[in-house]
TORKOL-4160 file (C-alpha; in steps of 0.2 Angstrom, whole numbers, padded with zeros to 4 digits, m for minus):
366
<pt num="1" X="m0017" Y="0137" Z="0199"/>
<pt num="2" X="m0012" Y="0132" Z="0216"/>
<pt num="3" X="0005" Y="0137" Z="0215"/>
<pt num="4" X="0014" Y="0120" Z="0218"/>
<pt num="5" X="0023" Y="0106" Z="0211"/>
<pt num="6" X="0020" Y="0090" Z="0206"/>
<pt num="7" X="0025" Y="0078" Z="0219"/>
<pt num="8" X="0041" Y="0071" Z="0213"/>
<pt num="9" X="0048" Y="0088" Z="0218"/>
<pt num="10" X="0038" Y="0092" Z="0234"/>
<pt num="11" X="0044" Y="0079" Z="0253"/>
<pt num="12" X="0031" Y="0078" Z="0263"/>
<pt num="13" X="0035" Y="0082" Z="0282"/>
<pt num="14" X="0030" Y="0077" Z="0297"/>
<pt num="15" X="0023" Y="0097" Z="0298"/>
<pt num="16" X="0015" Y="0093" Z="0280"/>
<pt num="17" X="m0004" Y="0095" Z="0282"/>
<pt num="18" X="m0008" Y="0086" Z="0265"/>
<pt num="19" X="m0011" Y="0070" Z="0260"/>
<pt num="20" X="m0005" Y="0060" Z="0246"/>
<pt num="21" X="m0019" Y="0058" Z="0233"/>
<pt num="22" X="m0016" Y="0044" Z="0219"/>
<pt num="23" X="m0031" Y="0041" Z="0207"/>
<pt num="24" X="m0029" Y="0025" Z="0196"/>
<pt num="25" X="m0041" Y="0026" Z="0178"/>
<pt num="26" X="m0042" Y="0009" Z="0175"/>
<pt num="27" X="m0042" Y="m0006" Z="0184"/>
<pt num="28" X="m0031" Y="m0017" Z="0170"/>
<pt num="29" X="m0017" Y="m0027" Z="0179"/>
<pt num="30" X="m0005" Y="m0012" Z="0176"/>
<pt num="31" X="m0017" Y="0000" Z="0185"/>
<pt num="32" X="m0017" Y="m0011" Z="0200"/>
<pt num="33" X="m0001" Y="m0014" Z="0200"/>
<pt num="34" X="0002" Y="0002" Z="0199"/>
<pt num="35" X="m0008" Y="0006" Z="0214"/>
<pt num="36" X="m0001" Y="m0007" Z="0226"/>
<pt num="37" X="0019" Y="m0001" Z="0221"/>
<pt num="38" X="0015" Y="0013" Z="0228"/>
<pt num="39" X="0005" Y="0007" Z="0241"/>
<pt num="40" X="0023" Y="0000" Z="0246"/>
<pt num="41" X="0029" Y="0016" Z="0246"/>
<pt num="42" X="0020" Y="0031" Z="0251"/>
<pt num="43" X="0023" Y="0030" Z="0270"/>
<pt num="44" X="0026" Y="0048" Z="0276"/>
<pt num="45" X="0032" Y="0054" Z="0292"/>
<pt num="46" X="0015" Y="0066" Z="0294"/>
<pt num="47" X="0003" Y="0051" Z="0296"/>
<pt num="48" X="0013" Y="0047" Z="0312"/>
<pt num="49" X="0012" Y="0066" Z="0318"/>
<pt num="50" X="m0006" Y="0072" Z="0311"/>
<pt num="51" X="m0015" Y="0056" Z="0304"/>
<pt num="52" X="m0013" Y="0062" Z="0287"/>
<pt num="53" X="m0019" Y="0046" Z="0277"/>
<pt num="54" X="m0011" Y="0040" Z="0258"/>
<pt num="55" X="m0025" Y="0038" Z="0246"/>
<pt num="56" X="m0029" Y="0028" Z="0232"/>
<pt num="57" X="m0041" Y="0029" Z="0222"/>
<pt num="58" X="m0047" Y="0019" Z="0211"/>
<pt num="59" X="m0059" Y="0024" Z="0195"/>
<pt num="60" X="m0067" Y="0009" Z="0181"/>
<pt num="61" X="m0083" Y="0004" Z="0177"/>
<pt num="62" X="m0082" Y="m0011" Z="0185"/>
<pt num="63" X="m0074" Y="m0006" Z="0200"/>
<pt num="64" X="m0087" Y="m0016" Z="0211"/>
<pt num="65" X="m0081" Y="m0032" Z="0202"/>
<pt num="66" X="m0063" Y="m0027" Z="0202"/>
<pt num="67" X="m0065" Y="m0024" Z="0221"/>
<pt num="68" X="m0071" Y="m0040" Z="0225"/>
<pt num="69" X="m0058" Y="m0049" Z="0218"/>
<pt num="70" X="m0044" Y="m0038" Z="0224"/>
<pt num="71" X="m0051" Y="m0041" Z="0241"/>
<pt num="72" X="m0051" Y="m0060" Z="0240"/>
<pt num="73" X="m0031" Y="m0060" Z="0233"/>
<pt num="74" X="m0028" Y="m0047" Z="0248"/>
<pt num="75" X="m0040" Y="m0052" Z="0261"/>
<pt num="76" X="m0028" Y="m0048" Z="0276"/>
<pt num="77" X="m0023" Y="m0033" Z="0269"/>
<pt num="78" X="m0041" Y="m0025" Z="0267"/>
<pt num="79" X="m0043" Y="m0033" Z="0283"/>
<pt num="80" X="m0031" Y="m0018" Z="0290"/>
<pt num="81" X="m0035" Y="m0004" Z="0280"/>
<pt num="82" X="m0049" Y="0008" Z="0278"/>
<pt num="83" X="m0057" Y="0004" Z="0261"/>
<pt num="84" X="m0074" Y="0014" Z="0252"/>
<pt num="85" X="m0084" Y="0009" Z="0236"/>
<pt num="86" X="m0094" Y="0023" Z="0226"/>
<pt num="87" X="m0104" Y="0021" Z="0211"/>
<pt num="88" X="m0109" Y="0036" Z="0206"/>
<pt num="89" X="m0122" Y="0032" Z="0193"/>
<pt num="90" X="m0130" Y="0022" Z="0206"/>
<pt num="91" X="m0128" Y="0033" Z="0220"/>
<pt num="92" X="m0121" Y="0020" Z="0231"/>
<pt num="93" X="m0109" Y="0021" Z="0245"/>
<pt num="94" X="m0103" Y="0011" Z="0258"/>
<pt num="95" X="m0086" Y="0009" Z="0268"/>
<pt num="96" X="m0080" Y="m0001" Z="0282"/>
<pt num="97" X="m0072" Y="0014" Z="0293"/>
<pt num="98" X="m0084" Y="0007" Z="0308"/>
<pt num="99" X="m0077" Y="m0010" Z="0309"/>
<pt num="100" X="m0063" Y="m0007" Z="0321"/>
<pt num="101" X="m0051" Y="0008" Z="0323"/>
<pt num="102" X="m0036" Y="0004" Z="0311"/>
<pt num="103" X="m0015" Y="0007" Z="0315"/>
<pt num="104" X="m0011" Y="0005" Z="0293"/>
<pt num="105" X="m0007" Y="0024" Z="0285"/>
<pt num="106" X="m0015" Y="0018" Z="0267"/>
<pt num="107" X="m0033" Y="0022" Z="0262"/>
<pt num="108" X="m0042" Y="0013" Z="0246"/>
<pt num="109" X="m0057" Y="0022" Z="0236"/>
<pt num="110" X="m0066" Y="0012" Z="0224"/>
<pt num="111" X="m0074" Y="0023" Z="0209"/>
<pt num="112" X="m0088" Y="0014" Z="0197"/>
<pt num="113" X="m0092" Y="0024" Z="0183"/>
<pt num="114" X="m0084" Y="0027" Z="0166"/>
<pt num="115" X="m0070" Y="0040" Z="0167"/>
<pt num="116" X="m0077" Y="0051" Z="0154"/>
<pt num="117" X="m0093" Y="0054" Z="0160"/>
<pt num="118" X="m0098" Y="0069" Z="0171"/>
<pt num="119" X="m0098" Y="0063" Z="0188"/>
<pt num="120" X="m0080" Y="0058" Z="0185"/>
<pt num="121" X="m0073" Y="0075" Z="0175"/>
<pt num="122" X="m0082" Y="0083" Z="0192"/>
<pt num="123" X="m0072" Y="0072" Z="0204"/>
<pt num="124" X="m0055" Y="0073" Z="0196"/>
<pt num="125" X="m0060" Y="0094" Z="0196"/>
<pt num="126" X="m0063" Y="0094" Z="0214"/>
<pt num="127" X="m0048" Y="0082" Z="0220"/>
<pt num="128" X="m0037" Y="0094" Z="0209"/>
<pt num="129" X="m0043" Y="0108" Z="0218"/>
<pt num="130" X="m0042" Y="0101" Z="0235"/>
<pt num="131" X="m0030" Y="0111" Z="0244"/>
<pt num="132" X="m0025" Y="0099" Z="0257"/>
<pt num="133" X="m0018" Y="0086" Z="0246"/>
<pt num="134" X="m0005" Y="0083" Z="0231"/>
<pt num="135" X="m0014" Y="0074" Z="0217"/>
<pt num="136" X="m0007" Y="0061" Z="0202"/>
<pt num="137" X="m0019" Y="0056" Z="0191"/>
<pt num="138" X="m0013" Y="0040" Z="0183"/>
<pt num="139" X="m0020" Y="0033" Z="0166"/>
<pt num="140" X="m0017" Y="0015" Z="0165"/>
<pt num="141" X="m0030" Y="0009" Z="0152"/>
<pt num="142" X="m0026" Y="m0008" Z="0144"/>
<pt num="143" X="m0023" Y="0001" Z="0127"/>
<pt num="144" X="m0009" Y="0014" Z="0123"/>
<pt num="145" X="m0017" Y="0023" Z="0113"/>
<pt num="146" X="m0032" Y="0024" Z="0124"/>
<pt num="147" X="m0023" Y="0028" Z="0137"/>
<pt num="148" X="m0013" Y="0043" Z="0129"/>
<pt num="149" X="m0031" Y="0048" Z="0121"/>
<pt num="150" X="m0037" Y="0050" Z="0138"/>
<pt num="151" X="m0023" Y="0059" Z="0148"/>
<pt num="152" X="m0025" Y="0073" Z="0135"/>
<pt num="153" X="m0044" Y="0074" Z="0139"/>
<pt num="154" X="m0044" Y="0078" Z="0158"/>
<pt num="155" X="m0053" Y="0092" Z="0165"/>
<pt num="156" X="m0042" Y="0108" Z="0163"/>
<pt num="157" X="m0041" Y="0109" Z="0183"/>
<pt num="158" X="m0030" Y="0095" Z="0184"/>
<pt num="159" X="m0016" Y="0101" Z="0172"/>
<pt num="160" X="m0015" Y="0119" Z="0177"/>
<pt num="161" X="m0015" Y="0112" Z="0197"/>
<pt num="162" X="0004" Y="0107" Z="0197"/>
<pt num="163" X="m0002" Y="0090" Z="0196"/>
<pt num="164" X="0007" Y="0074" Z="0191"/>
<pt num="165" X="m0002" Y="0064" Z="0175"/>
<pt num="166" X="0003" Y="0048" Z="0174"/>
<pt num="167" X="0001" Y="0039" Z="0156"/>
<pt num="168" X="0004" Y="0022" Z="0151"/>
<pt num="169" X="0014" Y="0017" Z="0136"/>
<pt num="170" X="0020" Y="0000" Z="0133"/>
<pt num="171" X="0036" Y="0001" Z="0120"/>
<pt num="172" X="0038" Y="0020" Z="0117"/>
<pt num="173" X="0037" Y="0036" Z="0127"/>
<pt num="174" X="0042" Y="0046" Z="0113"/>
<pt num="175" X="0026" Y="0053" Z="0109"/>
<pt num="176" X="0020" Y="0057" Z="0127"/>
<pt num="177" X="0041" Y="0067" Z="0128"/>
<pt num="178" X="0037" Y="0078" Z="0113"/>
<pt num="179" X="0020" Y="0083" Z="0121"/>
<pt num="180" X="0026" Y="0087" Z="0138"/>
<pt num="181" X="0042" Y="0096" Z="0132"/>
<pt num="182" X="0042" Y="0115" Z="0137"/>
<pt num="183" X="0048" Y="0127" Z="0124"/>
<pt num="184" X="0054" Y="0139" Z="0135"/>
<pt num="185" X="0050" Y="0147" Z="0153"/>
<pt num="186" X="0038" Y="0161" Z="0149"/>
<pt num="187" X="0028" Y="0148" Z="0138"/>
<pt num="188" X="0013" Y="0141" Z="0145"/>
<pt num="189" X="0012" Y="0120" Z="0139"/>
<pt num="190" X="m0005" Y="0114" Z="0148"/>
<pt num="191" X="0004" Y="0095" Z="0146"/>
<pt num="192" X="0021" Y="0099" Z="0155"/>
<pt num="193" X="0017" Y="0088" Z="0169"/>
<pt num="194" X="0014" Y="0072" Z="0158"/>
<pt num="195" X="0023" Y="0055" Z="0162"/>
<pt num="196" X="0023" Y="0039" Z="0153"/>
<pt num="197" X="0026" Y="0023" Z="0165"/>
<pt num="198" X="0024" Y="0003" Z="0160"/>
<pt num="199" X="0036" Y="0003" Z="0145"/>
<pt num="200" X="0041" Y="m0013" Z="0142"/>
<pt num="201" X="0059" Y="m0009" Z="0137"/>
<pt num="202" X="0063" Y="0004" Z="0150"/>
<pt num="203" X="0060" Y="m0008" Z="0167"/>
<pt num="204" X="0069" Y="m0013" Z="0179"/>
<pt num="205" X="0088" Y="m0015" Z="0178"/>
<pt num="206" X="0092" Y="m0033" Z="0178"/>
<pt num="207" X="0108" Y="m0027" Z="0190"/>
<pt num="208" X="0095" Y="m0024" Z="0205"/>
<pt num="209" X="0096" Y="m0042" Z="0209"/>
<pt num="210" X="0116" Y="m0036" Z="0213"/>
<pt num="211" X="0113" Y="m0020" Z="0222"/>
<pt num="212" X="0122" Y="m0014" Z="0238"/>
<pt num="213" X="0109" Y="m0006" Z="0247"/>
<pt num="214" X="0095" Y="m0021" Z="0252"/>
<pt num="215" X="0114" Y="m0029" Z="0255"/>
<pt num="216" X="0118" Y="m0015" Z="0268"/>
<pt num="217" X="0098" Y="m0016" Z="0274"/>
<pt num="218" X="0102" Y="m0035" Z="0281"/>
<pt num="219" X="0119" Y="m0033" Z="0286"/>
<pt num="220" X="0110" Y="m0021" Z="0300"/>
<pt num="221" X="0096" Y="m0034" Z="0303"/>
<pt num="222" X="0107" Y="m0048" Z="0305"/>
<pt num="223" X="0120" Y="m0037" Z="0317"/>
<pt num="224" X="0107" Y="m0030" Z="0327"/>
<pt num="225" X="0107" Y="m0029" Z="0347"/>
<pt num="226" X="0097" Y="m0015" Z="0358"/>
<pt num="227" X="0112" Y="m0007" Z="0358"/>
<pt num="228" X="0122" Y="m0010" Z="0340"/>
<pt num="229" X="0124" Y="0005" Z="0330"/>
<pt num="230" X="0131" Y="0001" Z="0313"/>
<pt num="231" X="0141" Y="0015" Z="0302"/>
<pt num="232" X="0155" Y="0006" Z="0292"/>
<pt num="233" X="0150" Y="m0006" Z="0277"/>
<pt num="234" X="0165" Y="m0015" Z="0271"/>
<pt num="235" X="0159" Y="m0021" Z="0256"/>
<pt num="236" X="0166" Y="m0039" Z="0256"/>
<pt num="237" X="0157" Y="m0041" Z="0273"/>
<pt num="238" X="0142" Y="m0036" Z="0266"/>
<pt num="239" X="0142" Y="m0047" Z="0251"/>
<pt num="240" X="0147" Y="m0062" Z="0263"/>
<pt num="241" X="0134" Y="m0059" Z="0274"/>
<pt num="242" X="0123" Y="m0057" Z="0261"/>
<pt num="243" X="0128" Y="m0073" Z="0254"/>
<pt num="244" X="0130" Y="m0085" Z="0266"/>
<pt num="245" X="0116" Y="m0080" Z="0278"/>
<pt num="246" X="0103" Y="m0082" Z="0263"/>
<pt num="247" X="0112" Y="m0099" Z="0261"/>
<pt num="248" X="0102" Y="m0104" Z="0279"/>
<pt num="249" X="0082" Y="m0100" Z="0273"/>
<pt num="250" X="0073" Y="m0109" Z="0261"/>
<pt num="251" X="0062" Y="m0094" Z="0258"/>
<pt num="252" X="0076" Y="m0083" Z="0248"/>
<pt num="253" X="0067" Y="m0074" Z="0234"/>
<pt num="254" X="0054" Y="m0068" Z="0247"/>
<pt num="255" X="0068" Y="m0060" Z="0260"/>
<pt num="256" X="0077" Y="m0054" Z="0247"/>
<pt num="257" X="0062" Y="m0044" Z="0241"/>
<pt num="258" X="0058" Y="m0038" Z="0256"/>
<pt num="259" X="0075" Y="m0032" Z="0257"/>
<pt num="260" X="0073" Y="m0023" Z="0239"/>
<pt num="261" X="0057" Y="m0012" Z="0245"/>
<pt num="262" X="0065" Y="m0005" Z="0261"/>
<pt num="263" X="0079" Y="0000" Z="0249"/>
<pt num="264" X="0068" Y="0008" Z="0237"/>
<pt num="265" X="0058" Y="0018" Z="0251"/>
<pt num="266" X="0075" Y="0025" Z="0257"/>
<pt num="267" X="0074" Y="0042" Z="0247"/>
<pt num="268" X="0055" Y="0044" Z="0254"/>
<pt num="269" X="0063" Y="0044" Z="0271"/>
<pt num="270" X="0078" Y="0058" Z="0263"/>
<pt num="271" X="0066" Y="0067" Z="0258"/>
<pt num="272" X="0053" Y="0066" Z="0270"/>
<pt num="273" X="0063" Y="0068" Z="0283"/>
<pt num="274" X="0079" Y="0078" Z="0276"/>
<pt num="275" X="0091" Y="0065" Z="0278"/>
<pt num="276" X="0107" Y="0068" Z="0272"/>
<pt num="277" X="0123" Y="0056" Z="0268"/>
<pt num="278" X="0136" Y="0053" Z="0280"/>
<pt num="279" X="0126" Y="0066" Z="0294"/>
<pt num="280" X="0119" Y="0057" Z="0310"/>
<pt num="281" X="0101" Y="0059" Z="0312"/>
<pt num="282" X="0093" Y="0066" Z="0327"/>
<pt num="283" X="0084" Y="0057" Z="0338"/>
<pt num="284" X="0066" Y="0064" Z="0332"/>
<pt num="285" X="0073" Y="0058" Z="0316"/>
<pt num="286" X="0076" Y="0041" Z="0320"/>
<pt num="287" X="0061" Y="0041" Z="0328"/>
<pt num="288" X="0050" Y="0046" Z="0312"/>
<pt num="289" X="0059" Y="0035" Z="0301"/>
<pt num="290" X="0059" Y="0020" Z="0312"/>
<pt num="291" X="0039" Y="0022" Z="0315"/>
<pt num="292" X="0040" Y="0025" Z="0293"/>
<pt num="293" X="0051" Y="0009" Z="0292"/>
<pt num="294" X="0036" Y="0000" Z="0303"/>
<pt num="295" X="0021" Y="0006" Z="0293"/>
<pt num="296" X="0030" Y="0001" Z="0278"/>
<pt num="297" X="0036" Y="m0017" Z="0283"/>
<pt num="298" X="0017" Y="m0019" Z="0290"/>
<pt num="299" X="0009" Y="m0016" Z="0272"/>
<pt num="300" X="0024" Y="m0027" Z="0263"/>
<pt num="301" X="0019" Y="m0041" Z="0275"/>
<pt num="302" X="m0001" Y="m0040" Z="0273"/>
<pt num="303" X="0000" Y="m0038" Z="0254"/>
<pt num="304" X="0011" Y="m0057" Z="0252"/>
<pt num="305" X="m0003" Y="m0063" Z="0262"/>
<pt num="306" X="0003" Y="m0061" Z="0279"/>
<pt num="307" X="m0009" Y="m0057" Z="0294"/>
<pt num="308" X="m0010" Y="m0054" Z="0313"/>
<pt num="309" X="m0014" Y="m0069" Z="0325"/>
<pt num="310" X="m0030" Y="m0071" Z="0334"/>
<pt num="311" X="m0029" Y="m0066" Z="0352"/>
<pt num="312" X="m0030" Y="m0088" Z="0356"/>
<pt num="313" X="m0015" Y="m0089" Z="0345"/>
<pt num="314" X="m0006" Y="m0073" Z="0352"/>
<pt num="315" X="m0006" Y="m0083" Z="0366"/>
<pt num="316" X="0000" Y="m0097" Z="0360"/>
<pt num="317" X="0015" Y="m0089" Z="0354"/>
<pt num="318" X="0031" Y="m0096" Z="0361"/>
<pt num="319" X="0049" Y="m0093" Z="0359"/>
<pt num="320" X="0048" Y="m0111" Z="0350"/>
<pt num="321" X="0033" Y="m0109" Z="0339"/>
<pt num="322" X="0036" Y="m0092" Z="0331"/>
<pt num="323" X="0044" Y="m0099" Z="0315"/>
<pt num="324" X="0031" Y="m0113" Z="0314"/>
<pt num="325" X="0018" Y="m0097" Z="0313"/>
<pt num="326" X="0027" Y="m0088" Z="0303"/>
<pt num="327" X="0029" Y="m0103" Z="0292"/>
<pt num="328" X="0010" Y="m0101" Z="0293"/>
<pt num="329" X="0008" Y="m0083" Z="0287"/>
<pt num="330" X="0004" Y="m0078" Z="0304"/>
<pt num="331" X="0015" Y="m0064" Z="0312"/>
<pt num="332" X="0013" Y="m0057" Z="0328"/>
<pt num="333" X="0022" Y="m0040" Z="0325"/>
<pt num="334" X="0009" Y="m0035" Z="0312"/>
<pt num="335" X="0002" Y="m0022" Z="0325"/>
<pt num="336" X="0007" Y="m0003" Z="0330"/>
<pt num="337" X="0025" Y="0002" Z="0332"/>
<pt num="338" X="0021" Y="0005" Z="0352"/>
<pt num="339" X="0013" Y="m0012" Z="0352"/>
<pt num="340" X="0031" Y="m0020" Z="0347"/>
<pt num="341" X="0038" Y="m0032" Z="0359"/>
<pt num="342" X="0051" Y="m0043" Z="0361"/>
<pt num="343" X="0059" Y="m0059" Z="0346"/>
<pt num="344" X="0066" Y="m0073" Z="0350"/>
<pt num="345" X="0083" Y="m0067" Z="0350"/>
<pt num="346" X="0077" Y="m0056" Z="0365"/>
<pt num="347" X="0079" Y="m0040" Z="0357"/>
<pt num="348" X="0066" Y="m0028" Z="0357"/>
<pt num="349" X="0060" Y="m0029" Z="0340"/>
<pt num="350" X="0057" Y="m0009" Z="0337"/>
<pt num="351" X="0079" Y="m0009" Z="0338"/>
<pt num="352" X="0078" Y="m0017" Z="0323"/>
<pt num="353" X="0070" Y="0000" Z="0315"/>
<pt num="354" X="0080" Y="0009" Z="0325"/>
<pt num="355" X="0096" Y="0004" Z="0319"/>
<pt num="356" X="0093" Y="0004" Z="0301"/>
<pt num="357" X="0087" Y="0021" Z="0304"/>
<pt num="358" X="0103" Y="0029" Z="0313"/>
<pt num="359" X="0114" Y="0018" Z="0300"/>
<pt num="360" X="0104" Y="0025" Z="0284"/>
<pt num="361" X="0117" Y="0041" Z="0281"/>
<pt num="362" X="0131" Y="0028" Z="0281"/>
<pt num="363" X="0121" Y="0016" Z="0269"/>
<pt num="364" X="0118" Y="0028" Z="0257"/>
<pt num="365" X="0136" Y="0037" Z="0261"/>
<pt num="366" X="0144" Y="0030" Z="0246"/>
């Protein structure tokens, strides 16, 4: 065993030398969905300090045809990150890590081969032994049963590794529970670290539309200055801001959104970066978790269909024209954090990150 556990109970530092390892088995529409959810999240504070890359791996037969059409939805996005195909019965390989250096922290693999066969079993043994990363193996198969069928066919390796098996269930989880439950501390149970995901009756809360915290998240955007440093949330004021300020855009679903996902990457940035409620951070801190806040915002932006200007239209950015491009899906701060520049409210725009990261023990406070 490698004498860790799985990830949900394991931060990963800006000292951490391993990378997150994610492989998906099966690319249904819950598999990539899967994938690109935590693509929105898995922004760690040690990509910044050692270059540690997020992977996602991606394992189905036909994982060339799956790729190819994933790349046409999210053409700006592969455009940023680095991406590789294998097919392992073939024996072909190619990626595009000699195009053009890249600024992202997220790294796609695409597998094609059937998940049971050898070449496979052999993979998920080796990532499972990989000592520089913490593995999840998720089983997303179209099929329930198939899906559970599979999770309990994995190469030994993977279960006695400490890592996280993801398993897809859509109504009940009640079988993959009674599997997974330990009898007691001294008794070994190779399925402990099974997880059903997808149900369709255990999803989101309806009352997320209604939570504080992307509320608090835009209180600090709208109120920021390069010098602003918010710490007190009345909560009427941040309902009315929240309210009439939306009242002003005609693209309001979107910005809320985007709201919503910075909200749900806050405990990455607690954990990562041991971030406690109602204690300022230091300045290293703020510093990882703003850059974190940037690498996060940057993947958001490229997976709705955003993507950087050409250098002609950099240059033709004005004060005046940036909503015009943005109205276009062409924003100029999809670039490195050092990069940033100044909006059109003459703020530097990395203050913007900055703030939300010295008000983040006061937003989650309460």
């Amino acid at each position: 065993m490698r004498g860790y556990k799985p990830l949900d109970h394991q931060p990963i530092t800006e000292d951490s030398p391993m990378k997150v390892h994610l492989v998906i088995l099966g690319m249904s529409g819950m598999g990539i969905s899967l994938g690109l959810q935590a693509t929105q999240i898995c922004h760690f504070p040690n990509f910044i300090t050692k270059g540690i890359k997020t992977k996602i791996t991606f394992i189905d037969v036909d994982a060339e045809r799956e790729m190819a059409i994933l790349k046409r939805r999210l053409r700006h996005f592969f455009g940023e990150i680095d991406y590789s195909y294998i097919s392992l019965d073939e024996n072909t390989r190619y990626d595009n890590q000699s195009e053009k250096a890249r600024f992202t922290d997220v790294e796609f693999e695409f597998i094609k081969d059937h998940f049971e066969d050898d070449p496979v079993q052999r993979y998920l043994e080796e990532a499972a032994s990989d000592a520089t990363s913490f593995l999840t193996v998720a089983v997303a198969l179209p099929d329930s049963s198939d899906a559970l069928s599979a999770a309990l066919c994995l190469p030994p390796l993977v279960y006695d590794s400490g890592a996280s098996v993801l398993v897809r269930q859509e109504h009940s989880f009640a079988i993959v529970s009674i599997i997974s439950r330990e009898e007691g501390e001294e008794k070994y149970c190779r399925y402990r670290n099974l997880r059903p995901f997808g149900m369709v009756n255990n999803s989101y809360d309806i009352k997320q539309a209604d939570d504080i915290l992307p509320m608090k998240i835009k209180y600090v955007y709208d109120n920021t200055t390069n010098e602003k440093i918010i710490k007190d949330f009345p909560e009427s004021e941040v309902r009315r801001n929240w309210i009439e300020n939306w009242r002003k855009t005609d693209n309001l679903s979107a910005l809320k959104a985007s709201n919503r996902y910075a909200a749900n990457f806050i405990p990455v940035k607690q954990r990562s970066l041991g971030i406690k409620a109602g204690v300022d951070l230091t300045d290293r801190q703020i510093r990882l978790a703003a850059r974190m806040e940037h690498n996060r915002w940057v993947t958001e932006k490229l997976l709705v269909g955003f993507r950087a200007p050409t250098p002609e239209e950099a240059a033709a950015i004005t004060k005046e024209k940036r909503e015009y491009y943005k109205s276009r899906f062409i924003h100029e701060d999809l670039k490195a954090y050092d990069d940033l520049g100044i909006d059109n409210k003459a703020v530097d725009v990395r203050a913007y990150d900055v703030n939300i990261s010295h008000s983040l023990p006061y937003m989650v406070n309460k």
